[in-house]
N, CA, C and O atoms as a Tinker XYZ file with bonds, in Angstrom:
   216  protein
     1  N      5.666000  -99.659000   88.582000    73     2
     2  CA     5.983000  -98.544000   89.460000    64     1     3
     3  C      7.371000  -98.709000   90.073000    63     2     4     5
     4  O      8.037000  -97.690000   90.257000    81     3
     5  N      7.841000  -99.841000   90.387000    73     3     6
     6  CA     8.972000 -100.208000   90.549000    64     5     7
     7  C     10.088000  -99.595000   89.931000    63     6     8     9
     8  O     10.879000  -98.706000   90.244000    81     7
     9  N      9.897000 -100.402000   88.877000    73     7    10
    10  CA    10.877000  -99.925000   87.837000    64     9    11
    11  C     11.312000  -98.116000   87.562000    63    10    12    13
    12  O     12.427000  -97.674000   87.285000    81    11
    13  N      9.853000  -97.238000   87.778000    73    11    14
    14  CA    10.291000  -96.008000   87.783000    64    13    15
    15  C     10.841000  -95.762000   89.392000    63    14    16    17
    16  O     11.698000  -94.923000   89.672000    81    15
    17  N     10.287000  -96.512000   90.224000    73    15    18
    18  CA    11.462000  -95.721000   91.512000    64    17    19
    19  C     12.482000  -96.139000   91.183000    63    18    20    21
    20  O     13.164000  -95.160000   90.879000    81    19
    21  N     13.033000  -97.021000   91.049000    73    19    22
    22  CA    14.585000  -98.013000   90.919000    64    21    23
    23  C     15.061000  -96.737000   89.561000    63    22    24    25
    24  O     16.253000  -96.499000   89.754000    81    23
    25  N     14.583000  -95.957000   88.419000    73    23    26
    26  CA    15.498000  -94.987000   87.990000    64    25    27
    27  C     15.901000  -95.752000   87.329000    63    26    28    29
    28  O     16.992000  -95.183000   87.299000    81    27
    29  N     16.159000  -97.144000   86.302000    73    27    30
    30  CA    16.889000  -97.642000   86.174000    64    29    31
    31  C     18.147000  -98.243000   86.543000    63    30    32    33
    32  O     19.052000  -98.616000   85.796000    81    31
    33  N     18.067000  -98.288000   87.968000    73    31    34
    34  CA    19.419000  -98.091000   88.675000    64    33    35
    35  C     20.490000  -97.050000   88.955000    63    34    36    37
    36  O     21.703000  -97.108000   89.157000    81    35
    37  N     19.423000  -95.897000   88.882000    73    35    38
    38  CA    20.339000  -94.493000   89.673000    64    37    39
    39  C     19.798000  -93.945000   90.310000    63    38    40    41
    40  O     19.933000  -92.730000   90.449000    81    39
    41  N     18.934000  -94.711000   90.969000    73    39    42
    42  CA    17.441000  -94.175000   92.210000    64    41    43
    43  C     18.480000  -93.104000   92.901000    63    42    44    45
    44  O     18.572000  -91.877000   92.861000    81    43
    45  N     19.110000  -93.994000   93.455000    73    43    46
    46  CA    20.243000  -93.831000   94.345000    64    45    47
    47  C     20.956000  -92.077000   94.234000    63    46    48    49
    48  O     21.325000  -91.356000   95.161000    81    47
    49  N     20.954000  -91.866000   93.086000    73    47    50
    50  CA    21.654000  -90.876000   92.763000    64    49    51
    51  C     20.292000  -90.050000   92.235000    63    50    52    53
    52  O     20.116000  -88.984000   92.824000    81    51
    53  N     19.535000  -90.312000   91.447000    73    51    54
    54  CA    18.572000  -89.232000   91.295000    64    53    55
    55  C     17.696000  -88.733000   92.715000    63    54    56    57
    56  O     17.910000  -87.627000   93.211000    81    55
    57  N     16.717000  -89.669000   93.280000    73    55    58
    58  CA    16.523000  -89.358000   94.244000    64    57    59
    59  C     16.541000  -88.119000   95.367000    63    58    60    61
    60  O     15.632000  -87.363000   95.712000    81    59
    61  N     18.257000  -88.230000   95.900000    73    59    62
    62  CA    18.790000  -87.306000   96.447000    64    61    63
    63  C     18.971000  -86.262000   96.014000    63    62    64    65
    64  O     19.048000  -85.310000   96.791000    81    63
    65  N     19.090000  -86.092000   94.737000    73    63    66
    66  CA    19.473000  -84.556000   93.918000    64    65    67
    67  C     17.810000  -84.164000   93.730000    63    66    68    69
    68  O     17.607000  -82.950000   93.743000    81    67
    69  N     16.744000  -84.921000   93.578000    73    67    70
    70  CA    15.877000  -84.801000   93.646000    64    69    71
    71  C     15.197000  -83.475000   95.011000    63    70    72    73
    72  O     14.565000  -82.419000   94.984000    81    71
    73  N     15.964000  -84.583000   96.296000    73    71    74
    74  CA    15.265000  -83.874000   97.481000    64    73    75
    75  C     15.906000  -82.658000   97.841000    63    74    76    77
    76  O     15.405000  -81.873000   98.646000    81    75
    77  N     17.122000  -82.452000   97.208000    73    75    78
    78  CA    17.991000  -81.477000   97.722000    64    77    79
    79  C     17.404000  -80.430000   96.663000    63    78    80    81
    80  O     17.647000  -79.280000   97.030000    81    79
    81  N     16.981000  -80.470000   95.937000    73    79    82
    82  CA    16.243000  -78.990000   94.458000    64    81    83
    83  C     14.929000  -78.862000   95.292000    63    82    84    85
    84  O     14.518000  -77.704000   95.211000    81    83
    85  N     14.265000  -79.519000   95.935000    73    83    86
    86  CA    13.304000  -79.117000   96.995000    64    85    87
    87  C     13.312000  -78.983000   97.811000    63    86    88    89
    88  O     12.244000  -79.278000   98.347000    81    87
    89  N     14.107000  -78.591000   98.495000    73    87    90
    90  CA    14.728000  -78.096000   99.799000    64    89    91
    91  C     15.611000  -76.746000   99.643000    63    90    92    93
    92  O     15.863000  -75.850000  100.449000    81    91
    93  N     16.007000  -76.967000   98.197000    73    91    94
    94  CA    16.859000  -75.546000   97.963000    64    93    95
    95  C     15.568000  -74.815000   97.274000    63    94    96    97
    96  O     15.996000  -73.774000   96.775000    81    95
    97  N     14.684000  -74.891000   97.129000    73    95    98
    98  CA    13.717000  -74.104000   96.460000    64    97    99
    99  C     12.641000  -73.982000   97.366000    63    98   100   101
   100  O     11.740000  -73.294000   96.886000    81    99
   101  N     12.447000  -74.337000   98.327000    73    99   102
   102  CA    11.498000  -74.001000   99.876000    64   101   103
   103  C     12.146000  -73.234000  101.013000    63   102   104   105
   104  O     11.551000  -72.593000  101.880000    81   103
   105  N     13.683000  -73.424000  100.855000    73   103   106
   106  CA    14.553000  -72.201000  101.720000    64   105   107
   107  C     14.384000  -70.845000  101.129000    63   106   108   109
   108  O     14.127000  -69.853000  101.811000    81   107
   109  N     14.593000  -70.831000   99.353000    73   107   110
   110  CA    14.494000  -69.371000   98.866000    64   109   111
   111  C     13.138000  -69.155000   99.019000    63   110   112   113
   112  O     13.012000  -67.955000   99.264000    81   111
   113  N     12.091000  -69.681000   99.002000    73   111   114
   114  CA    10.907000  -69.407000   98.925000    64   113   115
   115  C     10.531000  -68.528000  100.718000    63   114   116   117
   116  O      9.882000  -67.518000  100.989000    81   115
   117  N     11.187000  -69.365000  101.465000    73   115   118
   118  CA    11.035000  -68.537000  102.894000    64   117   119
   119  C     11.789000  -67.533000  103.233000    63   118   120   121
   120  O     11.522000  -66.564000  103.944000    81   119
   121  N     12.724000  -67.809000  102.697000    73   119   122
   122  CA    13.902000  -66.496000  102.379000    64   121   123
   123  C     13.369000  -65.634000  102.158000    63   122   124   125
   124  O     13.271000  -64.789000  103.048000    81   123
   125  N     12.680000  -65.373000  100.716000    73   123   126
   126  CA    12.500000  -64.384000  100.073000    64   125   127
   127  C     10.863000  -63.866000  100.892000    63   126   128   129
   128  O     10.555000  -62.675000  100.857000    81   127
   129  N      9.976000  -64.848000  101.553000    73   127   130
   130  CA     9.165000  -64.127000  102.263000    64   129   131
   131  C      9.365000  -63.423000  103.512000    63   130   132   133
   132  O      8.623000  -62.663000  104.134000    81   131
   133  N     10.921000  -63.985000  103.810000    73   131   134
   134  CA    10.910000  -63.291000  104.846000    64   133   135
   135  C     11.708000  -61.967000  105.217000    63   134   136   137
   136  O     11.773000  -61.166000  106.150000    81   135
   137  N     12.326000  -62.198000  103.867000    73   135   138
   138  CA    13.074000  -60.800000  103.468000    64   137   139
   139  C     12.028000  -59.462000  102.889000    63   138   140   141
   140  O     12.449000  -58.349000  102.575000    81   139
   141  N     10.817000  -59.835000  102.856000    73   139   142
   142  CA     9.537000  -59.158000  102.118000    64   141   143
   143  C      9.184000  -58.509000  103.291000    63   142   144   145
   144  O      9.194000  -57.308000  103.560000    81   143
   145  N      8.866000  -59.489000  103.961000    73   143   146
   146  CA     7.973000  -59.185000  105.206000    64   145   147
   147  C      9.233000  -58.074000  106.545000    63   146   148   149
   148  O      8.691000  -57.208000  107.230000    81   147
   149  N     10.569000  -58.283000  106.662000    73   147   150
   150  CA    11.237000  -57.587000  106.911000    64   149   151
   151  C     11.216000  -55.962000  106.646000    63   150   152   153
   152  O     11.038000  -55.003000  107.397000    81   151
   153  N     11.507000  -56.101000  105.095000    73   151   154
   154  CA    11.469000  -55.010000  104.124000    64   153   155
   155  C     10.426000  -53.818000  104.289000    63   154   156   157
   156  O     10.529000  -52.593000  104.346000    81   155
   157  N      9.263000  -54.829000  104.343000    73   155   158
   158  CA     7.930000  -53.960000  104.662000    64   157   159
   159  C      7.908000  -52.908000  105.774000    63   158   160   161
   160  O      7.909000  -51.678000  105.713000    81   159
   161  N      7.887000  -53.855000  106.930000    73   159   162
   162  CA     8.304000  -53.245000  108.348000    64   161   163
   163  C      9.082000  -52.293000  108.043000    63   162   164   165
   164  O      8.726000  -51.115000  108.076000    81   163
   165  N     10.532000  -52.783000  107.625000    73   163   166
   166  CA    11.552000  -51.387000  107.964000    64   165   167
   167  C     11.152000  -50.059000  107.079000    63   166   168   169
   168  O     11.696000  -48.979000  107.308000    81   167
   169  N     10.243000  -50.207000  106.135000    73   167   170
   170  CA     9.727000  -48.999000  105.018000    64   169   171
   171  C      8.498000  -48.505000  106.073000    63   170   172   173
   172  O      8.558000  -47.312000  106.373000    81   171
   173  N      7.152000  -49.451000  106.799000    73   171   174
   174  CA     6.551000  -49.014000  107.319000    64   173   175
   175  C      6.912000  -48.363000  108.835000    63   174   176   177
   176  O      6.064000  -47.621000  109.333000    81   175
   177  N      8.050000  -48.609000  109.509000    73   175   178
   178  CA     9.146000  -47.384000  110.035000    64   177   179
   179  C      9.608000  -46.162000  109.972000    63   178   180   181
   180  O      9.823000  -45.316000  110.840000    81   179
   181  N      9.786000  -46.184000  108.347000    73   179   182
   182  CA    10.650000  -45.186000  108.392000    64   181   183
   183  C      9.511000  -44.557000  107.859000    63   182   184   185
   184  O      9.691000  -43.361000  108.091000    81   183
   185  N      8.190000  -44.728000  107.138000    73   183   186
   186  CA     7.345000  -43.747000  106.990000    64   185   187
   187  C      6.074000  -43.364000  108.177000    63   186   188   189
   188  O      5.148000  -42.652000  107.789000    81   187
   189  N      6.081000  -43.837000  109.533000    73   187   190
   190  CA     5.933000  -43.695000  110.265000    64   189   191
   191  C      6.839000  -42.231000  110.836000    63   190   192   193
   192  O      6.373000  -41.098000  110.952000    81   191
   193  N      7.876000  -42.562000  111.053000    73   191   194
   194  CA     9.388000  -41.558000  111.880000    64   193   195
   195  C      8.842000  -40.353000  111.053000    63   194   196   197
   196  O      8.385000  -39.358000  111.616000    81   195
   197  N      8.913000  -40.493000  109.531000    73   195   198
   198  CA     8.616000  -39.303000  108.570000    64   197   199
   199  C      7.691000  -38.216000  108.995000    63   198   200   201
   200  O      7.639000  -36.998000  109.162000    81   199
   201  N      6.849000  -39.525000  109.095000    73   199   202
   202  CA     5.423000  -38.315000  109.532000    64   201   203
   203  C      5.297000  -37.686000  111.055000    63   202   204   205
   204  O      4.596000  -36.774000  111.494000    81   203
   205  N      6.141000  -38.439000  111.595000    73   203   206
   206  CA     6.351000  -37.535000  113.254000    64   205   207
   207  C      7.140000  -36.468000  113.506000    63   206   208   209
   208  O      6.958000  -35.622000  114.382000    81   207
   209  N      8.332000  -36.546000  112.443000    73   207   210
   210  CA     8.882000  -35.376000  111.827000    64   209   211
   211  C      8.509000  -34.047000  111.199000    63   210   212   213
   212  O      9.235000  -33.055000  111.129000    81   211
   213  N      6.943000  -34.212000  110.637000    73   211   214
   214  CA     6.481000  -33.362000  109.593000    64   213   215
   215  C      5.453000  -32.425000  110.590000    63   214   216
   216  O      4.796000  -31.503000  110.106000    81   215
């Protein structure tokens, strides 16, 4: 088990590129829910306004 953390001797360097592709892929992931959940709202707004209009 060693031997696979140690990377052969580029732990060092895999590792980190490791944690940083999961960290850049859990930001878009909240990103994009929270750009959803935004989205929603401002559509369930404006079809709200619509119908107070009508």
């Amino acid at each position: 088990m060693s031997e696979f953390l140690s990377m052969g001797g580029y732990a060092a360097y895999v590792w980190p590129a490791y944690g940083l592709t999961l960290v850049v892929i859990v930001w878009n992931i909240i990103g994009a829910r929270r750009l959803l959940a935004r989205s929603r709202e401002d559509a369930r707004r404006r079809l709200e306004m619509r119908g107070e209009e009508a």
